[in-house]
C-alpha positions, 0 to 999 in steps of 0.5 A: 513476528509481531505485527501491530494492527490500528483498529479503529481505522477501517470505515467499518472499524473495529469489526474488519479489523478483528475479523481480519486478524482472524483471517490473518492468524490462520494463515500465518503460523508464525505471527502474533498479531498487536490489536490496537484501539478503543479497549471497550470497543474491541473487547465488546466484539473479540473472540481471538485466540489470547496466546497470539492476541495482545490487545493494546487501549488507546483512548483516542482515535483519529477521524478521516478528516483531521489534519495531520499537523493537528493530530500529531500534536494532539492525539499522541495517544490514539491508534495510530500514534501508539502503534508507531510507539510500538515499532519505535520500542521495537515491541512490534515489526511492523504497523497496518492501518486503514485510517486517516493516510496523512496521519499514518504518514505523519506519526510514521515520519515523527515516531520512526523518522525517515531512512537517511537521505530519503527526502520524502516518503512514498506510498507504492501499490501493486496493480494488476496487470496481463501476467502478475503485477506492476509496482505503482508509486507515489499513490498519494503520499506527495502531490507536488513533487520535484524530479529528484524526490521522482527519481528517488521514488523510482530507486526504492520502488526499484529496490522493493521490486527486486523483492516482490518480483524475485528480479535482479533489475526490474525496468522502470517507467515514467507514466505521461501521457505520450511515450515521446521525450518531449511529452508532458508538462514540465515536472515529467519532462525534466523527470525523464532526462533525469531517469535517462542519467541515472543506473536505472533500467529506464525503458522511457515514457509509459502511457496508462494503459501500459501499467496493464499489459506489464510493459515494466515492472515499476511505474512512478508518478507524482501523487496526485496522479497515481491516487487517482490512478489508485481510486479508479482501479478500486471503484472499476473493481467494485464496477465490475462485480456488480455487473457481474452480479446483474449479469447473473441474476437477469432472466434468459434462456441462458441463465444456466451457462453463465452460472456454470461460468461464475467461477471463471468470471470472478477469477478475473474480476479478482484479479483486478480487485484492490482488495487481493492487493490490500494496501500500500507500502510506505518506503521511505520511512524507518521500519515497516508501514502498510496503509490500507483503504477506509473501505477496506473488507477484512479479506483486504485488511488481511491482504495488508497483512500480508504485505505487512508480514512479507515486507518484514521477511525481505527486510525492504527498509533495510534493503532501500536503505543500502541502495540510497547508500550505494548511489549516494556514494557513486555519485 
């Protein structure tokens, strides 16, 4: 497997990325790992194995803050836009950036082009919860949405669930903010009547605290809900570390007993850290595209590799792209 990997994504751009790849080719065996960015750059700080390392210039690279519709007519030989090219020509499986969301999206829709009958692309995340995860989408690929383009966020989440969670039918929530129909404002109003007539295993409403104690297995919101969803989870994450690094340092007569206890405290602070999680899925979208967070360390790049390498293995376009067959033909 061959995985193309944007090095100048990261805020801390390329040195994460390289040391992520490390992380990555000890784990697994069986990839090669397609190194993508500023050729000066990468070679200054490399020290990968060459037989599973290819190292791919490109001359531009796309800021944080460029707009999407700018980028994709003006830097067609940055990063990102080659890494697309390379999944394009089929020379790699899957694509991993850390860079500008808009961009990857945008490159990703104009290089690859969207699965047939998908009206818009969505960006799904595992959240942490009681006992194993919850898939949460969109986090941050459409902020205005209409209730068709929800409800076929749920059926690829669905599908990418079935997956990800070995389930034959995973259920399905709307997150509002009451569990009652009538709750909400209009989007998510007609959205429920919408889930309610559809072959999901729609169980209704669920409220935010519910992504947490497993009460479904996939949660679907508009994008400007769960990016903000998304971002309060990391920064609770980073919170918490940090008090648990107070914690430990402060003087008491009980300083022992809580070092003696720093293994298990971190255990759980880890689970709720993005980093485990490394990034979003991009479904939708014809191929393989995982986007991680700017901030992301090289252990949370490695992790979206990972979600990189499992997406290839269980064949999730693949597998959306029959399922929105199959509904279009029922109906």
């Amino acid at each position: 497997m061959r995985i193309a990997l944007d090095a100048m994504g990261s805020d801390n751009a390329p040195r994460a990325e390289l040391e992520a790849v490390e992380l990555a080719l000890k784990e697994f065996p069986d990839i090669t790992m397609v190194v993508v960015g500023k050729q000066e750059i990468i070679e200054e700080t490399q020290n990968l194995p060459s037989e599973r390392v290819e190292l791919v210039p490109a001359p531009e690279v796309v800021g944080m803050h460029e707009a999407p519709n700018e980028v994709i007519k003006k830097k067609r030989n940055s990063s990102i836009a080659l890494c697309m090219e390379l999944h394009k020509q089929g020379k790699v499986d899957a694509v991993v950036s850390a860079g500008n969301t808009g961009a990857v999206m945008a490159f990703a829709l104009t290089t690859l082009g969207s699965i047939p009958g998908v009206h818009r692309p969505t960006l799904a995340v595992l959240f942490p919860r009681i006992k194993g995860s919850t898939l949460v989408l969109d986090v941050g690929a459409n902020v205005d949405t209409k209730p068709f383009q929800l409800l076929q966020f749920a059926m690829m989440g669905t599908t990418a669930a079935r997956f990800l969670f070995h389930k034959a039918n995973p259920s399905v929530g709307l997150l509002n903010i009451g569990q009652e129909e009538t709750k909400g404002n209009e989007l998510t109003i007609n959205t429920h009547q919408l889930f309610k007539q559809s072959d999901l295993k729609f169980v209704g409403n669920v409220e935010g605290n519910e992504i947490l104690t497993g009460k479904v297995d996939v949660v679907v919101c508009d994008g400007f809900v769960g990016n903000v969803l998304l971002k309060y989870g990391e920064g609770l994450a980073e919170i918490l570390r940090k008090l648990l690094a107070d914690y430990l340092e402060s003087e008491s007569k009980y300083r022992l007993r809580r070092w003696l206890s720093k293994p298990v405290l971190e255990e759980f602070i880890g689970r709720m850290d993005y980093q485990e999680h490394g990034g979003a899925l991009m479904l939708g979208i014809k191929g393989n595209i995982v986007v991680a967070h700017g901030r992301s360390t090289p252990q949370a790049l490695k992790n979206a590799i990972r979600t990189a390498y499992q997406a290839v293995k269980d064949q999730l376009s693949f597998h959306i792209a029959q399922a929105l067959t199959s509904e279009e033909t029922t109906q």
